[in-house]
Every structure is written in structure tokens, then in C-alpha cells.
MIVEXVEX-448173 format. One record per residue (C-alpha): residue number from 1; residue in three letters; x, y, z. Coordinates in steps of 0.5 Angstrom, whole numbers, padded with zeros to 4 digits. Example, Ala and Ser with C-alpha at 12.3 -4.5 7.8 and 13.67 -1.06 7.14 Angstrom:
2
(1, 'ALA', (0025, -0009, 0016)),
(2, 'SER', (0027, -0002, 0014)),
This chain:
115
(1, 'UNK', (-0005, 0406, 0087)),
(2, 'UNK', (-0010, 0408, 0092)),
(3, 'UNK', (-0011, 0401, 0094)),
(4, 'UNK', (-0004, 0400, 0096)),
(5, 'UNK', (-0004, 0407, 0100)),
(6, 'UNK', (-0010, 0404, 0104)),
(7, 'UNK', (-0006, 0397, 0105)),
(8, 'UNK', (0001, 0400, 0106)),
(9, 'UNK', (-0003, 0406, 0112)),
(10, 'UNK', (-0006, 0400, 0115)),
(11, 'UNK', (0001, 0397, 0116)),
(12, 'UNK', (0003, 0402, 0119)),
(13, 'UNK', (-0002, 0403, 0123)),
(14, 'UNK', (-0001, 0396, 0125)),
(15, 'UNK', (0006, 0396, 0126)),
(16, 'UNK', (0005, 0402, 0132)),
(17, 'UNK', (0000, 0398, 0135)),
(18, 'UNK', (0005, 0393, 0136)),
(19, 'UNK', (0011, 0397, 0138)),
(20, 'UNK', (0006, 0400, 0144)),
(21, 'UNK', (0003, 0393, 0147)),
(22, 'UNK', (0011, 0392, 0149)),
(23, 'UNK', (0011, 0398, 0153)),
(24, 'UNK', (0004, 0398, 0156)),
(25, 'UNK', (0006, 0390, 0158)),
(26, 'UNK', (0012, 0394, 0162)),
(27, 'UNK', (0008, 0397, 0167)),
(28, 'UNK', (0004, 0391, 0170)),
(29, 'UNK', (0007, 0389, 0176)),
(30, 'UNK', (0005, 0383, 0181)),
(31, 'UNK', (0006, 0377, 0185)),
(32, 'UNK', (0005, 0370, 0185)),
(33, 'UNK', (0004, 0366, 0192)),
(34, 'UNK', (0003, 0359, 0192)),
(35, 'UNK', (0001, 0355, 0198)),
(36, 'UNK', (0006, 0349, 0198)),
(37, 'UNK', (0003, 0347, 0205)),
(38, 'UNK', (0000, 0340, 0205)),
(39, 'UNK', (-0006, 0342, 0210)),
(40, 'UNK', (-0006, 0350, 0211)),
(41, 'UNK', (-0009, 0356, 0207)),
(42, 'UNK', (-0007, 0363, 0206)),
(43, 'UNK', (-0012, 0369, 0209)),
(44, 'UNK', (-0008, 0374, 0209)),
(45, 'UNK', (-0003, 0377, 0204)),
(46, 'UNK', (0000, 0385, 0205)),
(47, 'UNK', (0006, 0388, 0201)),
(48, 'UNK', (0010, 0393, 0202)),
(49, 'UNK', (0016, 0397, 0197)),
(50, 'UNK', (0022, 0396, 0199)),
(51, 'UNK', (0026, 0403, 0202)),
(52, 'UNK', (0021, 0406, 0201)),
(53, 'UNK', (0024, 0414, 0202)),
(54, 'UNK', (0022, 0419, 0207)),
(55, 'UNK', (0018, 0414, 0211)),
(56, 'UNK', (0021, 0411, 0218)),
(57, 'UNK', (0018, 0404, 0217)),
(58, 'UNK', (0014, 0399, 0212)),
(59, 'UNK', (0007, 0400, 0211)),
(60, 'UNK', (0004, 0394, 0210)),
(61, 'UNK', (-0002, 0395, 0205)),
(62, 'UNK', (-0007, 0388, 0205)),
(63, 'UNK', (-0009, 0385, 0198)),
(64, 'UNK', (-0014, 0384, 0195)),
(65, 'UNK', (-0016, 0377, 0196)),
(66, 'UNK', (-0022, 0373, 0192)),
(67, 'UNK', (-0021, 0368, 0198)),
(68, 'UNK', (-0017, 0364, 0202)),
(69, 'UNK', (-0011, 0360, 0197)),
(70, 'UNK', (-0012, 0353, 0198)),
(71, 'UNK', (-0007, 0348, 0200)),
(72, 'UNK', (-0003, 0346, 0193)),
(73, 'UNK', (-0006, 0353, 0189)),
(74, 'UNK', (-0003, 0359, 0187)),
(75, 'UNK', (-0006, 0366, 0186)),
(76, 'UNK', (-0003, 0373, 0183)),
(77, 'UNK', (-0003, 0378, 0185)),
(78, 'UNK', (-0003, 0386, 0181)),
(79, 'UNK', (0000, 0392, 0184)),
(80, 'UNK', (-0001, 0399, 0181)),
(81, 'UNK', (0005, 0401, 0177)),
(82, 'UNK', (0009, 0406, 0181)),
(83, 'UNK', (0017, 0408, 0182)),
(84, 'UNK', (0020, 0400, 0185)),
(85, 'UNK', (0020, 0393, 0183)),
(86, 'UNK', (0021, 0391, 0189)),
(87, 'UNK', (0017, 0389, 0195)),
(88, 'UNK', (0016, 0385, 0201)),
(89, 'UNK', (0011, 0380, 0203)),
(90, 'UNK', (0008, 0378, 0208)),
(91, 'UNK', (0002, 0372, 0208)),
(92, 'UNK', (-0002, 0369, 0214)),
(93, 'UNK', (-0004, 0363, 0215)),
(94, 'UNK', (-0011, 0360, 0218)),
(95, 'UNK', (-0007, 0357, 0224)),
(96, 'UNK', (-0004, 0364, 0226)),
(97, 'UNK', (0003, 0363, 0222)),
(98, 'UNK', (0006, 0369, 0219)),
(99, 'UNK', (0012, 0369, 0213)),
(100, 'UNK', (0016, 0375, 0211)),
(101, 'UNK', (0019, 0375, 0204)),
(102, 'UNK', (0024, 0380, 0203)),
(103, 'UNK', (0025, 0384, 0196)),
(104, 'UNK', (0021, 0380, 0192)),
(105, 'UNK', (0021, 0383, 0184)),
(106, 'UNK', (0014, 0385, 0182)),
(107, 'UNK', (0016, 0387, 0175)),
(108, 'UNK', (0017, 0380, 0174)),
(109, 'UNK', (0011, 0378, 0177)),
(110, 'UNK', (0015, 0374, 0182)),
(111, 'UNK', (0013, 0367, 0185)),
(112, 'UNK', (0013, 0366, 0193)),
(113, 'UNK', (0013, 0358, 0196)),
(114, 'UNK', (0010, 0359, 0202)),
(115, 'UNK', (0009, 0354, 0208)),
């Protein structure tokens, strides 16, 4: 009989374990951005929340890149959780060219083509 405590405890310890991985997975947030440019890599990636309350313009906050994204590759991005799922992008490429994406969903860790 203690056997079968210690097994059903265990299961139950194990079945709240479960119910609380879902819930800490609904807290991340981030962004895909794949270069589908032939022949120019990203340098420069920022993002902003959309609306944000209170302030009178966006504030652009640069990512933190391991390096440039090649041409033909994709990086993710992680954003801490905070109040919005979405935000504004932006990226920069070697030759200068910057590209805005609008309302870009991070809850669903979002993909941007960019080129």
C-alpha cells in the first residue's frame, strides 16, 4: 500500500509539472527575421512595442545580434515578457537600407522576410 502512495504522490507531482510548462512557454516572446536577400547581410536589428502608453514616440531598442544574418539565413530573436504581443521592427542592411515592419506578433515568435 505504501508503494502505491508513493507512485500515485509521484504522478501527481508529475501532472503539476506538466500543467505549469505550458504556462511558463506562454511567456516567451520573439521574432524570426530571415534575410531573403541574394547578396546583403543584416547589421542592425531594433524593435519597439507598438502603442506604447505615455510616450510621444517610438523608442527604438537594438538587438542583440551574435553577428550579421547572412543572406539566405535566419536568426531569433528573444524579448523579455512584458505587457504587449506586438512590436515594430526594424533592420539595417550593409549597404545602408533600412526596413520597418509594422506590428509584428512576438507571442508567436513571428517570421519577417526581409529584403
Amino acid at each position: 500500500m505504501k508503494n502505491l502512495r508513493k507512485v500515485a504522490a509521484a504522478f501527481v507531482a508529475l501532472a503539476a509539472l506538466g500543467a505549469a510548462l505550458p504556462a511558463a512557454a506562454a511567456d516567451s516572446r520573439g521574432f524570426q527575421i530571415y534575410n531573403s536577400n541574394g547578396s546583403i547581410k543584416i547589421e542592425e536589428v531594433w524593435s519597439a512595442p507598438v502603442n506604447t502608453p505615455g510616450l510621444p514616440q517610438t523608442i527604438w531598442v537594438e538587438a542583440d545580434m551574435q553577428g550579421p544574418i547572412m543572406p539566405g539565413t535566419t536568426a531569433t530573436f528573444d524579448l523579455p515578457t512584458g505587457y504587449t504581443c506586438y512590436y515594430d521592427l526594424k533592420v539595417r542592411f550593409s549597404d545602408g537600407y533600412e526596413q520597418t515592419y509594422a506590428s509584428i506578433n512576438v507571442c508567436r515568435y513571428d517570421r519577417v522576410q526581409a529584403n
